[in-house]
C-alpha positions in Angstrom: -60.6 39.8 40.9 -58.8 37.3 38.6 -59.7 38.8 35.5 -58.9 42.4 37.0 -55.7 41.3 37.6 -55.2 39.6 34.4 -56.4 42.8 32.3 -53.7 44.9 34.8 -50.6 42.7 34.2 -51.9 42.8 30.4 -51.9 46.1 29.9 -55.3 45.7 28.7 -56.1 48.0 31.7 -58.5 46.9 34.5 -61.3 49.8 35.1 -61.8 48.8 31.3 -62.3 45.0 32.0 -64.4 46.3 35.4 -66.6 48.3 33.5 -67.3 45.1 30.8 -67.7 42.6 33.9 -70.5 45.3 35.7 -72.5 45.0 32.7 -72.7 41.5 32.9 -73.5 41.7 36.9 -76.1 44.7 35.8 -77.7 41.4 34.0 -78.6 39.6 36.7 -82.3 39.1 38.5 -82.5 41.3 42.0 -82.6 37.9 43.9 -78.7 36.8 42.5 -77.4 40.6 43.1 -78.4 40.5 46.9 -76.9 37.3 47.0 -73.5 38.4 45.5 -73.2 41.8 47.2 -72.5 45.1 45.4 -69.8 43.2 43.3 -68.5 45.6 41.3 -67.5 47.9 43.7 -66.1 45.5 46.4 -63.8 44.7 43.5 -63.2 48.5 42.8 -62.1 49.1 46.2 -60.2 45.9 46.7 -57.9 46.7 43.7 -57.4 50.0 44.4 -56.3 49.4 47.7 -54.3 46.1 46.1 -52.6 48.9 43.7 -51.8 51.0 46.6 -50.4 48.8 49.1 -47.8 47.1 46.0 -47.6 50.5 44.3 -43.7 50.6 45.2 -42.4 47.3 44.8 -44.0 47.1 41.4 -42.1 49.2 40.2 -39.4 46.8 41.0 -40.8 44.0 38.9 -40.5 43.8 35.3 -43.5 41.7 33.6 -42.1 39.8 31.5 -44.7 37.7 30.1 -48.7 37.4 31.0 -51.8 34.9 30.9 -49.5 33.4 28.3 -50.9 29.5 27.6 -47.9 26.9 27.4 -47.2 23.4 25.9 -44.6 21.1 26.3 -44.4 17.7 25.3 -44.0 15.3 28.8 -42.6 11.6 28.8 -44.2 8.9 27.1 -45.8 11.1 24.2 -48.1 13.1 26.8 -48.2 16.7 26.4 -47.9 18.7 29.6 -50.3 22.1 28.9 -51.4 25.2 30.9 -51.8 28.9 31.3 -49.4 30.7 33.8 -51.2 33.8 35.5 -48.0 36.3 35.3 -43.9 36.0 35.1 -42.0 39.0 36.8 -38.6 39.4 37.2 -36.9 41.4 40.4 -33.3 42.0 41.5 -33.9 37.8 42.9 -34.5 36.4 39.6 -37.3 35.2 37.4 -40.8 34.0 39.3 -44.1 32.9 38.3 -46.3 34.5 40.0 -49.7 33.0 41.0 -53.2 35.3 41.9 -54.5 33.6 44.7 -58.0 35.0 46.3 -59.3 33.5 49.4 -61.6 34.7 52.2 -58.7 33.6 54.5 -55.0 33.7 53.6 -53.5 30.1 53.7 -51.1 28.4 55.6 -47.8 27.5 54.5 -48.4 24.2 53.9 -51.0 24.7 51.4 -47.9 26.5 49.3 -45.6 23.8 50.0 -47.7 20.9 48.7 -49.2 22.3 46.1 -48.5 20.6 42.9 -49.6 22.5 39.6 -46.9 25.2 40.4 -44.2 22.8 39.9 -45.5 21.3 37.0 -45.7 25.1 36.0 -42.4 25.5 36.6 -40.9 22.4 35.1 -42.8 23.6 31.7 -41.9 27.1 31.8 -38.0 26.2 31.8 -38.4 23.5 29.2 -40.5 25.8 26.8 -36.9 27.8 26.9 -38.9 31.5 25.6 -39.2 33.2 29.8 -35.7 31.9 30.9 -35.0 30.2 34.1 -37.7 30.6 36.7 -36.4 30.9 40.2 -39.7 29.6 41.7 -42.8 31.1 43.0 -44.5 34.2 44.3 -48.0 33.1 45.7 -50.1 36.8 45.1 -52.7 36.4 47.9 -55.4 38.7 48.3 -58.4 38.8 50.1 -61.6 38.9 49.0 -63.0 40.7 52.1 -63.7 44.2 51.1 -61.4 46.3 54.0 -64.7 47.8 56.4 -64.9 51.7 56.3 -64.7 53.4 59.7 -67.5 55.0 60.9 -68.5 58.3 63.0 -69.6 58.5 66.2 -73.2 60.4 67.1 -70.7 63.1 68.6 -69.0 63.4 65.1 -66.2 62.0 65.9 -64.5 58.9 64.2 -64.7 55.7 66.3 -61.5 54.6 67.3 -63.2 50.6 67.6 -61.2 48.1 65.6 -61.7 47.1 62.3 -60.7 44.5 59.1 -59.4 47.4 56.8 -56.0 48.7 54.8 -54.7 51.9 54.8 -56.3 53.6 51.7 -59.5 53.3 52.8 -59.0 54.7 55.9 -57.2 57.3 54.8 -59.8 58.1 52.7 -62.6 57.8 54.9 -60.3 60.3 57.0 -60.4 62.9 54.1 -63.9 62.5 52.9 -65.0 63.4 56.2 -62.7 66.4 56.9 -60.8 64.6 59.3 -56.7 65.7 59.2 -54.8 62.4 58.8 -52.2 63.6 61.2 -54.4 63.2 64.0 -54.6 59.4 63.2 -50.9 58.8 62.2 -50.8 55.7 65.1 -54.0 53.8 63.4 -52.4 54.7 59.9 -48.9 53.3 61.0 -50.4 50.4 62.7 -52.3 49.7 59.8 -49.6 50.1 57.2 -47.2 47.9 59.1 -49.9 44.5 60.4 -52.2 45.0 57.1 -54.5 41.6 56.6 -55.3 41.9 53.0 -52.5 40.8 50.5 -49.3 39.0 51.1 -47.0 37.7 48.7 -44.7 34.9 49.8 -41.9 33.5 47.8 -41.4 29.7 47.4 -38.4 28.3 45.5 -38.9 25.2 44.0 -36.1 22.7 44.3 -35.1 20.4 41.0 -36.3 17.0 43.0 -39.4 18.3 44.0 -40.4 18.9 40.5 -38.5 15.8 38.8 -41.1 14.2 41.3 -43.9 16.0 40.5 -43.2 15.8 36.6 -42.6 12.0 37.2 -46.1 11.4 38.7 -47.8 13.4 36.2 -46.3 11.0 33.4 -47.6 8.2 35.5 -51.5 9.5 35.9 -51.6 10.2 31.9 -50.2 6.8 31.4 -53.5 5.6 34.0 -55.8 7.9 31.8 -54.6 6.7 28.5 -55.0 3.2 29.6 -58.9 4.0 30.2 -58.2 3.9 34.5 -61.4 4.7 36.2 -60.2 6.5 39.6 -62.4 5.5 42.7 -65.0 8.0 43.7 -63.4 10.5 46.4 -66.0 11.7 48.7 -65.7 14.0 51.5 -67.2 16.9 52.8 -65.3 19.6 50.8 -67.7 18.5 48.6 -70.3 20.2 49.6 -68.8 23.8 48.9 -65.6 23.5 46.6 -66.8 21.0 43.5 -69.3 22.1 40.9 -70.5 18.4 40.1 -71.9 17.6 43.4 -74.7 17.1 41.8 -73.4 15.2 38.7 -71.9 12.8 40.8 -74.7 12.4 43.6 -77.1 11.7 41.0 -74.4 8.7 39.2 -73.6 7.2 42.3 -77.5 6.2 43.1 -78.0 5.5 40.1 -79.8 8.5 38.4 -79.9 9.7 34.9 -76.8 11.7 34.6 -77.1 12.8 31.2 -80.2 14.7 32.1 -77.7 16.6 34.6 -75.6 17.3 32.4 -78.0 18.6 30.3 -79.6 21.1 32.8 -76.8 22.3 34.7 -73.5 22.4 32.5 -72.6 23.1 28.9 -69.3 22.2 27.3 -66.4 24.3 28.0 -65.3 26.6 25.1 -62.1 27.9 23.9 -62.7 31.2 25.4 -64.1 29.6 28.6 -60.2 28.2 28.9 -57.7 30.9 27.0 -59.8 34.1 28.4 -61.7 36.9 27.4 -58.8 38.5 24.9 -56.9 35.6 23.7 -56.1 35.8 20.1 -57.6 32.5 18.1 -54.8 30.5 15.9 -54.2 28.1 13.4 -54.7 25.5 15.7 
């Protein structure tokens, strides 16, 4: 989904970018594609519901810059560097805007302690080229694909609840023959307690970031200085860090570097600036 939206908000145009990534999933054994679903198509329909439901207020928002990589030079010699998903601009001012896909949309806490936005936005104004960012738009969307309704035995369309948007009931309405007229309260309903993609607006105050640019000068000081952090362990482990097994096999004292040889690879340039960065001098 992050690379669909990169290739819309780039102009490079996302069916194109969806039809490079299917070949890739075409690729796969039968055993990973049951495990992933019918990929492709879940994303299809998300972003084209995504497209829908936003299709007015985009039009509001000028893109002013995209997928654009930053660096700024940080206290202490350090250099501060990143890649911003998108900066709009509305009738409130200038926003970064941050593509965030979960199963379950996150509470607001989660946007109010998050730290790599500030630093984001502390870089963004001192890079001086996308003018003063106002704060940030957190672009949620699920990754549930919305469920299709379903007819009855009788032919009719059930009128059970379900986890979908409006565009694909609507069209579940039309492909089978059904007026939409008839269903205007599920539509309404629908349009106006829709599940799928919230953005929320979070400014971000000048001593929240002088904080959080201050305590990013102090962990690059620790890392320059060769500090070891102590091992963090806890069950998030288990399903959000991709060197579980790196660091089970360290900490009892296996051979790590044939880990590292099996199961990773080092990260290239086009692993970190994307599929259509242009390469430079650098």
């Amino acid at each position: 989904m992050h690379e669909l939206l990169e290739a819309h908000y780039t102009n490079y145009g996302w069916e194109a970018r969806l039809g490079e990534l299917t070949k890739d999933f075409d690729k796969l054994f039968d055993e990973e594609k049951e495990l992933y679903g019918d990929l492709p198509n879940i994303c299809r329909a998300i972003m084209q519901s995504y497209l829908y439901h936003y299709r007015e207020e985009d039009r509001t928002f000028e893109v002013v810059a995209a997928e654009e990589v930053v660096r700024v030079p940080l206290p202490h010699g350090h250099t501060l560097e990143f890649k911003f998903d998108a900066i709009v601009e509305d009738e409130f001012g200038r926003w970064l805007m941050e593509h965030k896909t979960h199963r379950t949309i996150p509470h607001a806490d989660y946007r109010f302690l998050d730290m790599q936005t500030g630093k984001y936005v502390w870089g963004l104004n001192k890079a001086g080229k996308y003018g003063e960012i106002t704060g940030v738009i957190w672009n949620y969307i699920r990754t549930k694909e919305p469920t299709k309704p379903q007819l009855t035995k009788l032919g009719r369309l059930s009128r059970r609840r379900i986890d979908t948007d409006v565009l694909t009931f609507y069209n579940a309405l039309k492909e089978y023959g059904l007026d939409p007229r008839d269903f205007r309260d599920v539509l309404s309903r629908l349009k106006q307690h829709q599940t799928f993609f919230r953005r929320e607006r979070v400014p971000k105050p000048t001593k929240v970031i002088e904080t959080l640019v201050k305590e990013t000068v102090v962990i690059a000081d620790e890392i320059e200085r060769g500090f070891q952090p102590v091992r963090a362990i806890d069950r998030s482990c288990e399903f959000s860090c991709s060197f579980k097994d790196l660091c089970i096999v360290e900490l009892y004292g296996g051979d790590e570097k044939d880990v590292l040889k099996r199961q990773y690879r080092k990260a290239t340039a086009e692993d970190y600036y994307g599929y259509h960065q242009e390469p430079t001098e650098e």
